[in-house]
C-alpha positions in Angstrom: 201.7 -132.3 72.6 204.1 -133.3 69.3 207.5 -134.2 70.1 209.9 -133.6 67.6 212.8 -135.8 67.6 216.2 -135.5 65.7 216.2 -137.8 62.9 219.3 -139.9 63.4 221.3 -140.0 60.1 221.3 -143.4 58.7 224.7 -143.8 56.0 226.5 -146.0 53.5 229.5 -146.9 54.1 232.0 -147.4 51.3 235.5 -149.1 50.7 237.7 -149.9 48.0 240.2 -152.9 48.1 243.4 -152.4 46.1 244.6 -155.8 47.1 244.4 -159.1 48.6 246.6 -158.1 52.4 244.0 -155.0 52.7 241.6 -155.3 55.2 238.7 -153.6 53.7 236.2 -155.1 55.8 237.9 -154.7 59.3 238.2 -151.2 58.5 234.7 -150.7 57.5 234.1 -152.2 60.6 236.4 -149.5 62.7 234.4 -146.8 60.0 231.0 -147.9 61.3 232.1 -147.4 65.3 233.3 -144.2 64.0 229.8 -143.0 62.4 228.2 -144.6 65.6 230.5 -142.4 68.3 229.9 -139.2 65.7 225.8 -140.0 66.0 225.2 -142.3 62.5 223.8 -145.4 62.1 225.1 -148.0 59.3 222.7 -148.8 57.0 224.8 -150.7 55.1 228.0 -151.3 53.5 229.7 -151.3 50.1 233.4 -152.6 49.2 234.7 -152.2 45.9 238.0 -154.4 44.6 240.3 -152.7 42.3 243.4 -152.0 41.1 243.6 -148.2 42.3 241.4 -145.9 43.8 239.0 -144.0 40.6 241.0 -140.6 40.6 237.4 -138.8 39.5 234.8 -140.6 42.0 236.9 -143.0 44.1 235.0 -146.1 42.7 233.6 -147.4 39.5 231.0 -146.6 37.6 228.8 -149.6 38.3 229.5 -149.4 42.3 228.0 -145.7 42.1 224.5 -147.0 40.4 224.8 -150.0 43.1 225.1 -146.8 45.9 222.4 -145.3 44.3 219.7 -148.0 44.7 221.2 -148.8 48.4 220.6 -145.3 49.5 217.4 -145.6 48.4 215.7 -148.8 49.6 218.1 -148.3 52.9 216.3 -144.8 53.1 220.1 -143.6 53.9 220.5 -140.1 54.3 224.9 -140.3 52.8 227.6 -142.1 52.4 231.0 -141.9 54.1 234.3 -143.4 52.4 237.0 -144.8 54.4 239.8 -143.1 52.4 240.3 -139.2 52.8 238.8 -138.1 49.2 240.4 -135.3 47.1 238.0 -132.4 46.4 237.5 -133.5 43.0 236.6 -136.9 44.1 234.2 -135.4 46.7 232.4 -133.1 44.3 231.5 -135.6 41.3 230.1 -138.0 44.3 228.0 -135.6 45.5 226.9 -134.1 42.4 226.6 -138.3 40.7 224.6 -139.4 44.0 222.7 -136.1 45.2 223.6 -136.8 48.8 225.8 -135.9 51.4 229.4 -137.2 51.1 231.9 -137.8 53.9 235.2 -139.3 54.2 237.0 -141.1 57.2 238.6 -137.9 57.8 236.0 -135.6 58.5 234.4 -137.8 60.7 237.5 -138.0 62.7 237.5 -134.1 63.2 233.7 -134.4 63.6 234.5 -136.7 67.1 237.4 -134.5 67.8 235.6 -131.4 67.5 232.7 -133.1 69.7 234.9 -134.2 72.7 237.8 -131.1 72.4 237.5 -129.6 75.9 240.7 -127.5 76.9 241.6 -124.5 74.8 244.6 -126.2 73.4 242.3 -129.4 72.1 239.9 -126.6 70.5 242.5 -124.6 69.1 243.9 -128.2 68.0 240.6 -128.9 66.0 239.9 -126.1 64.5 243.6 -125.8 63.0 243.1 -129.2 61.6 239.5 -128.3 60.3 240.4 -125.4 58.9 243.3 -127.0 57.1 241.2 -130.3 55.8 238.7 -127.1 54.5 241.6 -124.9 53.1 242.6 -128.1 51.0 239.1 -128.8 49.4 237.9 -124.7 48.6 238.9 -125.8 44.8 236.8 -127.0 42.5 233.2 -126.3 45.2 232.9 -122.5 44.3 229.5 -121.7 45.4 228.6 -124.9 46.1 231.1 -125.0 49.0 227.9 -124.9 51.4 227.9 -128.8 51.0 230.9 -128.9 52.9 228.6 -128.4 56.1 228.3 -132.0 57.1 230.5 -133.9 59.0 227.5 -135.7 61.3 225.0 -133.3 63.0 226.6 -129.4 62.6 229.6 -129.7 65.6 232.8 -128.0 65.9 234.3 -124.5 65.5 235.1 -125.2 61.4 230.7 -124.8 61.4 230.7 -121.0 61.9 231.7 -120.3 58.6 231.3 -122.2 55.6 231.7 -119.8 53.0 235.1 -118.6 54.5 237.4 -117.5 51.4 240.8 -118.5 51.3 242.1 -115.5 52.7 239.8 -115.8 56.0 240.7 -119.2 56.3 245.0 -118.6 56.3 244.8 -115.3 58.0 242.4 -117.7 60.5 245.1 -120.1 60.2 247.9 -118.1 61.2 246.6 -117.1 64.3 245.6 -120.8 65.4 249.1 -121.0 65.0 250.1 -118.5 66.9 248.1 -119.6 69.7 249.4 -123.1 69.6 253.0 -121.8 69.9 252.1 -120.3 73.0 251.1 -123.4 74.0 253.7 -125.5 72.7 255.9 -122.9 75.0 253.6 -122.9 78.0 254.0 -127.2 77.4 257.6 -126.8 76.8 258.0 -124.6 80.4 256.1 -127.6 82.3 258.2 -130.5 80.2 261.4 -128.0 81.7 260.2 -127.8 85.3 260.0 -132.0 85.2 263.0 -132.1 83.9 264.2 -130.2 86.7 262.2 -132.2 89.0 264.4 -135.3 88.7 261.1 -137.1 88.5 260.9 -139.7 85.7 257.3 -139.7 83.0 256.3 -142.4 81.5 253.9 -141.9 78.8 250.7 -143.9 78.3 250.0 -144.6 74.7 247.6 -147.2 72.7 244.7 -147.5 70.2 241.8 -145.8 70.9 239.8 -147.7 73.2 242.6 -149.3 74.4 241.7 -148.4 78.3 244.5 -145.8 78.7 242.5 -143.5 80.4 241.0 -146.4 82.8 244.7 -147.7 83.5 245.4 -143.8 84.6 242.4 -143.7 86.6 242.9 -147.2 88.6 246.7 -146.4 89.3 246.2 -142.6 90.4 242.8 -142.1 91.0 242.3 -139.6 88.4 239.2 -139.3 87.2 239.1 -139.2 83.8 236.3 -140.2 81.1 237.1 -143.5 80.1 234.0 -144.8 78.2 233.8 -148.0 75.5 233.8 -145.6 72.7 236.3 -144.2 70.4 238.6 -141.1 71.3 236.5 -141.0 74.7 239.3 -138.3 75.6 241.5 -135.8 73.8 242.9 -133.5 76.3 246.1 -134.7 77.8 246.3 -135.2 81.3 249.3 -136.1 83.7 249.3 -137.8 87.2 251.5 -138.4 90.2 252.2 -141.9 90.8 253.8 -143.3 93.8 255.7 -146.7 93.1 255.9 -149.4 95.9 259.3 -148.2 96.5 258.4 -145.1 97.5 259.8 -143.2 94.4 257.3 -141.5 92.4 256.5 -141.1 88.8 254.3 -139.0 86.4 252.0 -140.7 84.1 250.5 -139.2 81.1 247.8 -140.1 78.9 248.0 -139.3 75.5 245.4 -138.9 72.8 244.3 -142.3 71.1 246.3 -143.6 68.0 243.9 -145.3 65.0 244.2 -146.6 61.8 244.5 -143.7 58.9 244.3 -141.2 61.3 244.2 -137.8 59.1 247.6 -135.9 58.5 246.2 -132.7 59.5 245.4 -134.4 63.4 249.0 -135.6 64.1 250.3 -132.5 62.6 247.8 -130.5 64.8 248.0 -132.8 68.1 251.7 -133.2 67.9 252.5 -130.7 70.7 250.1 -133.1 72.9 251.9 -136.7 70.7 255.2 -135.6 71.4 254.8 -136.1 75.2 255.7 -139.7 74.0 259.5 -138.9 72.8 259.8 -137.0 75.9 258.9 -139.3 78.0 261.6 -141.7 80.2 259.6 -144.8 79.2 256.2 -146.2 77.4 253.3 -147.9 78.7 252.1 -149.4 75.4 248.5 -150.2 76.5 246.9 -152.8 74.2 243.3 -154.1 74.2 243.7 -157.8 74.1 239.6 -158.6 73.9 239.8 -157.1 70.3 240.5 -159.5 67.4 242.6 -157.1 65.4 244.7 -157.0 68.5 248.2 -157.2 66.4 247.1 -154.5 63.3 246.1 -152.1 65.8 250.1 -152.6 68.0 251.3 -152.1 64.4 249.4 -148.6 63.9 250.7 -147.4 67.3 254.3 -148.5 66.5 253.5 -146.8 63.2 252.7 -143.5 64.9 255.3 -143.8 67.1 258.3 -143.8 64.1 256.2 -141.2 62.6 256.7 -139.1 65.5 260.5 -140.0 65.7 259.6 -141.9 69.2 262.9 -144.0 69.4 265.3 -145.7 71.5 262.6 -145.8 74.8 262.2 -148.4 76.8 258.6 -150.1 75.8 256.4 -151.7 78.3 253.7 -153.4 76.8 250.8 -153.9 78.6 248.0 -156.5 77.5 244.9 -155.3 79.6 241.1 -156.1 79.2 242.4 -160.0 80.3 239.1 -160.4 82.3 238.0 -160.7 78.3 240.1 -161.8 76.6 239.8 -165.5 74.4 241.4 -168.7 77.1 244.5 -169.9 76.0 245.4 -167.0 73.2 249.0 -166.7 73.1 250.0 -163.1 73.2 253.2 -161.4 72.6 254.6 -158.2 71.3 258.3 -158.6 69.7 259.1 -154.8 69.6 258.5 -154.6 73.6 261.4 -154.5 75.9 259.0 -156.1 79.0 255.1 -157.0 79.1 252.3 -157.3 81.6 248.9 -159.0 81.4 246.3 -156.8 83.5 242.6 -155.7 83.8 242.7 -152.2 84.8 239.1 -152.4 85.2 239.5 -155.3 87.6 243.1 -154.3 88.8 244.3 -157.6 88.2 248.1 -157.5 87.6 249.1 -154.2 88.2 251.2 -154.8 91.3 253.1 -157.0 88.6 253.3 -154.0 86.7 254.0 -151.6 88.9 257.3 -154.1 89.7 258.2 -154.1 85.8 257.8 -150.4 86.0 260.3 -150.1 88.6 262.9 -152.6 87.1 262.7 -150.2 83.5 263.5 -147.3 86.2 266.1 -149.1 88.0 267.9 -149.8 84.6 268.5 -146.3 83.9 270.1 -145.3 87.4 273.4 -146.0 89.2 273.7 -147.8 92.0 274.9 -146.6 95.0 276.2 -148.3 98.4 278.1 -147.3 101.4 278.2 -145.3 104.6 277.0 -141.9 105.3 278.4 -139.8 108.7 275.6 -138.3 110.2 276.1 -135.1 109.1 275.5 -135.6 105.5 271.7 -137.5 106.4 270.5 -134.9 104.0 271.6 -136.3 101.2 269.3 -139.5 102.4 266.3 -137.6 101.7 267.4 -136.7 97.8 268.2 -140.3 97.7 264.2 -140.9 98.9 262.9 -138.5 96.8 264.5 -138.6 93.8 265.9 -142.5 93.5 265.2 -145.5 95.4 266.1 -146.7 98.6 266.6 -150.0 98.8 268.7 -150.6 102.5 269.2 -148.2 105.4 271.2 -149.4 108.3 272.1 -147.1 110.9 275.3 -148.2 112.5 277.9 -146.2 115.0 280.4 -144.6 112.0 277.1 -143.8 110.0 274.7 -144.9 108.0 274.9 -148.0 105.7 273.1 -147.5 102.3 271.9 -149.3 99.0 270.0 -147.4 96.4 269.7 -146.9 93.2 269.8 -142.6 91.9 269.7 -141.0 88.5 272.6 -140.8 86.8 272.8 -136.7 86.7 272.0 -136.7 91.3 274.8 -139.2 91.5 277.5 -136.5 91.9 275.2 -134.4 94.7 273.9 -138.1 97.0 277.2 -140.0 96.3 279.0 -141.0 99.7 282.5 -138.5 100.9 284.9 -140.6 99.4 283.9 -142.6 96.2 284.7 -141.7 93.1 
């Protein structure tokens, strides 16, 4: 009996330096777990120093002979570049090395289209597929065929390579279209919270930060959460009940990550925005990883790009159970911090305390006494605030607590202004 076995696509990866602060090699680094997730191996890697990027082939003249000979004796099947290339830059690569050429981009929507599992992530893809494909149909002409690779053949922008433009933006539209329904079906659920009284905090970090492992340990929710990049897409939101008693909602959000493509956050910003919407942030950062403070800058990054301002910012430094003794950590652009292991759950009672105090902040505090007859208003007090003292005494009953600013008028005690 033969067994036939996949050949496992083997590529070079390429980076240019324009100057002495970039760092090439980290992000060649970040480029090879991106091949790896996607199904590549490395084979090896190229970085090129100069001024600017080459317009026509992205590097020199003498880098694309060196390419040459390393795809040969590393019996590499293409190369990927960790800039997003123009089409003309992709088409003179490809025709100068005769071999598939990929950017940081397409890889990205490769690993998106891969792990997309809810109809909004697929429609998410596909729009931003479609749109990466829209931008490069100049220039390929018949050749647009070599377009089909990202790694392996995944995703819904596979069905049709030869699409014309006009497929492609009538295709387009109706993505659209879809995703407003979406966006309207998200803002209705955003509307009912709202409505709810019940505060969200948003969970947001580099990928493979451990949001999705914090969300699991806190709630029990049972999400993916693997050691590999953009593990999960889709958005999902939890109940939380705080030590107090009051209850919260947590959301995970997707994964930020250095040059992530324009097309994503403009296609994922329905699922982003849950960030600016949110009461407070749970900036989860992976403190194992040595580029620990470039990666806190990316998410802050994302965050102004998505006009996420004035929110309270709780950073929390998790994977301590690895993390380097004695490294001094600290995040100036964070209002509070806490140091956990949500793998371990060291810590997060800590948290969940900090979590509280950033709640409390934004509520009024209430005390006095309540006759009998208006106990009711006890149990909004329970449900929507927090409760901190309940005394029942013979003119009523004595309370402290702390209630959102908009209940105050509805739970406030007969008598106070």
């Amino acid at each position: 009996m033969i067994e036939l076995k996949e050949k496992k696509e083997r590529v070079i990866l390429v980076g240019v330096s324009t100057s002495d602060q970039d760092d090439t090699l980290k992000s060649l680094e970040e480029l090879a777990e991106l091949a790896a997730t996607a199904g590549a191996e490395t084979a090896g890697m190229v970085v090129q120093n100069r001024e600017q990027m080459h317009p026509g082939t992205y590097v020199g003249k003498g880098k694309i002979e060196e390419i040459k000979d390393l795809l040969w004796e590393r019996d590499a099947t293409g190369i990927i570049c960790d800039d997003e290339l123009s089409p003309v830059q992709m088409k003179n690569l490809q025709e100068l090395l005769d071999t598939k050429v990929m950017d940081r981009t397409l890889v990205i929507l490769d690993i998106f289209a891969a792990r997309a599992s809810t109809s909004e992530g697929k429609i998410q893809v596909e729009l931003a597929q479609l749109k990466y494909r829209q931008s490069r149909l100049t220039g390929f002409g018949t050749a647009m065929s070599r377009l089909g690779g990202g790694i392996g053949t995944r995703g819904p922008g596979e069905k049709k390579l030869e699409m014309d433009r006009r497929l492609i933006r009538n295709r387009i539209a109706q993505l659209n279209r879809e995703l407003k329904d979406v966006r309207r079906h998200r803002e209705v659920t955003r509307e009912q919270r709202n409505r709810s009284h019940m505060p969200v905090a948003a969970i947001v970090g580099y990928t493979n930060a451990g949001k999705s492992t914090l969300l699991n340990t806190l709630t029990g929710a049972d999400i993916l959460a693997e050691d590999k990049l953009f593990a999960t897409l889709d958005p999902t939101t939890r109940e939380l009940k705080l030590p107090s008693g009051q209850s919260i909602l947590l959301t995970d959000t997707v994964g930020f990550i250095r040059k992530l493509p324009h097309h994503l956050i403009e296609a994922f910003k329905s699922t982003l925005e849950e960030a600016k919407y949110a009461d407070l942030i749970l900036h989860v950062v992976d403190t194992a990883n040595p580029q620990m403070d470039e990666q806190m800058y990316t998410v802050y990054e994302t965050l102004t790009n998505l006009e996420v301002k004035d929110k309270p910012i709780i950073t929390v430094f998790n994977k301590q159970d690895l993390a380097e003794e004695g490294l001094i950590i600290r995040d100036f652009h964070a209002d509070y911090t806490a140091k956990i292991s949500a793998k371990k759950g060291d810590g997060l009672s800590e948290l969940l305390q900090t979590i509280e105090a950033v709640l409390r902040e934004q509520k009024v505090f209430i005390e006095g006494v309540y006759p009998y007859q208006d106990a009711g208003k006890l149990q909004l007090i329970r449900k929507y605030g927090e409760l901190k003292e309940e005394e029942y005494r013979e003119d009523g009953i004595f309370v402290q607590a702390y209630v959102p600013a908009e209940f105050y008028e509805k739970v406030r005690p007969a008598g106070k202004a």
